[in-house]
Each structure stands twice: as structure tokens, then as C-alpha cells.
C-alpha positions in Angstrom: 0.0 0.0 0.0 1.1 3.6 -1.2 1.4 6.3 1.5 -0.4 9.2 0.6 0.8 12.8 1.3 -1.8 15.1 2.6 -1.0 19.0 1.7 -2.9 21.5 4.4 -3.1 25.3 4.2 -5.3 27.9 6.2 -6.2 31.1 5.2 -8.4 33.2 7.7 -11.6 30.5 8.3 -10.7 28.5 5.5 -9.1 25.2 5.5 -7.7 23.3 2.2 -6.7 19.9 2.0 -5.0 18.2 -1.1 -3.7 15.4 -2.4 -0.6 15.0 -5.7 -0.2 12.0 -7.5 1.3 11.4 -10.4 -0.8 12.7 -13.7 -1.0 14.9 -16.6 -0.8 18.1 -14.1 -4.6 18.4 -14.0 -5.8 20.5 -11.0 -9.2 19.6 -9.5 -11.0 21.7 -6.7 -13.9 20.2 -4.9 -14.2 17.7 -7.8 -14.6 20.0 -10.1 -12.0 21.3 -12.9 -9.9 24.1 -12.6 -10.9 25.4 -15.8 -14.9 24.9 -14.5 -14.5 28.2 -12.9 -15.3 31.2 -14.2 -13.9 34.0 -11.6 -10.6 34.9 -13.7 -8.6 36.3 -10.1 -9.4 33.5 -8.9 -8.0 31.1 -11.2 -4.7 33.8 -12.2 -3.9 33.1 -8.3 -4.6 29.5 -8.3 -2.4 28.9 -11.4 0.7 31.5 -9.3 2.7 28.2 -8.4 1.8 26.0 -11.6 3.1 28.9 -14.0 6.5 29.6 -11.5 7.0 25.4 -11.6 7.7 25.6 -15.3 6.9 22.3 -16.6 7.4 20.3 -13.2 3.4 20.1 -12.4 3.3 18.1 -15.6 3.9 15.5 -14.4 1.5 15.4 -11.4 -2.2 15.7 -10.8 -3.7 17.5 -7.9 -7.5 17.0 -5.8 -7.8 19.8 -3.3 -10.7 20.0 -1.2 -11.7 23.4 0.2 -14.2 24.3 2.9 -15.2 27.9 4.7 -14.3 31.4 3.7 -14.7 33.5 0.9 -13.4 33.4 -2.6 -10.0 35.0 -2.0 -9.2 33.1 1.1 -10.1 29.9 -0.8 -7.7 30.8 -3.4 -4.7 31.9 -1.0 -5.3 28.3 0.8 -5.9 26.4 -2.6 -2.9 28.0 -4.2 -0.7 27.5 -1.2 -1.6 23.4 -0.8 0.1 23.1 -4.4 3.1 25.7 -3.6 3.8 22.9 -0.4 2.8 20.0 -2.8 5.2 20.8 -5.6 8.1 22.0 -3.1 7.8 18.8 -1.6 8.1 16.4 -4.7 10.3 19.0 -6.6 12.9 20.6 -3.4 14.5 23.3 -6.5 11.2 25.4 -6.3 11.0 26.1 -2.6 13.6 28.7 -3.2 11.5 29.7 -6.1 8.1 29.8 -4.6 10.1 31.3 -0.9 11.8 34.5 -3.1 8.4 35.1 -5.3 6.0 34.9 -2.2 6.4 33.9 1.2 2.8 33.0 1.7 2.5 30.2 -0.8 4.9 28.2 1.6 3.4 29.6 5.1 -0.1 29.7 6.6 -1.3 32.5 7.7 -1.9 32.6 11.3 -3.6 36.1 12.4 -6.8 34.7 13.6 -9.9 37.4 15.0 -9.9 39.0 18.3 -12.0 37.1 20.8 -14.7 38.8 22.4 -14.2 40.2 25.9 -16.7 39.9 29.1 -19.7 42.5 29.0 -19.0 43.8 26.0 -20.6 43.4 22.2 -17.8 43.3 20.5 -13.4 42.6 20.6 -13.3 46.5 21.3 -16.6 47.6 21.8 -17.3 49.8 25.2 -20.4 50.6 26.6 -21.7 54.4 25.7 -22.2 56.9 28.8 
């Protein structure tokens, strides 16, 4: 039995989870095609790490599951899960990917501000 590497990025509330095997460098997103979606951003910053790889992603496939969040967080985590994917099978482009954009190898962290005691909101005070 094959062990399977599982890719993880975080992006605000969202969490994507991915998979690379070896294929025809196909990208699939919640089962559906990359090319299925129609928001261009989203796809130009989906595509950041295939397009620095060069010809490397052809030879693997990616199936990236995304849940929570918006459409730019989704495509910060999605793009990041094949940044970490490629770096791992391929170790010349972590350089690459490190020296374009240091968030395509590292989650973001920042997380909100919990709410305080008595008060409506992080910040929030009480009129007088």
C-alpha cells in the first residue's frame, strides 16, 4: 500500500486539504476542474505556483478539497496546498516559490480578536 501525502493550508476560516499523484498536471477543486471556474482572479492566483513550476506540475495531478471562507481566502489556501505540494516532490522550487511569495509556503496565522466579558464586540465599550 502507497502512502499518501496530505498537503494543508489555512487562510483566515478557511481550510484546504490536497492530495498530488502522479498525472498529466490536472488541477481539480472540490471535484470540479480548474478550468470549470469562471472568476478569472481566482484562477490567475490558483495557477501562481503551476506557471513559477515551469513544466514540473506536468507530471503530477492535484484533488484539493476546500471548505469555509470567501473566494480569495479559498484561493490563497488552494494555491498554497500546491506551492507545499510541488516544493515537496520538486525541493529546487521552494527557493523559487520562498523568493516570489512567502505565503505560498506559510499559513497565515492572524486569527480574530476574541470577544471580551460584557462587551458586544473585541473592542466595543459601553456608551455613557
Amino acid at each position: 500500500m502507497s502512502k499518501v501525502n496530505v498537503f494543508t493550508a489555512k487562510r483566515k476560516t478557511t481550510v484546504a486539504r490536497g492530495v498530488i499523484e502522479q498525472g498529466d498536471g490536472s488541477v481539480y477543486i472540490n471535484s470540479k476542474s480548474l478550468d470549470a471556474y469562471n472568476d478569472k482572479l481566482f484562477k490567475m492566483m490558483v495557477t501562481e505556483p503551476i506557471i513559477l513550476s515551469g513544466d514540473a506540475y506536468k507530471k503530477y495531478s492535484f484533488k484539493i478539497f476546500v471548505t469555509g471562507g470567501g473566494n480569495m481566502a479559498r484561493a490563497t489556501a488552494v494555491r498554497a496546498v500546491i506551492a507545499k505540494a510541488l516544493s515537496s516532490k520538486e525541493k529546487s522550487l521552494r527557493k523559487v516559490f520562498l523568493s516570489y511569495d512567502r505565503t505560498l509556503l506559510v499559513d497565515d496565522k492572524r486569527v480574530t480578536e476574541p470577544q471580551k466579558p460584557y462587551r458586544s464586540a473585541a473592542r466595543a465599550l459601553k456608551q455613557t
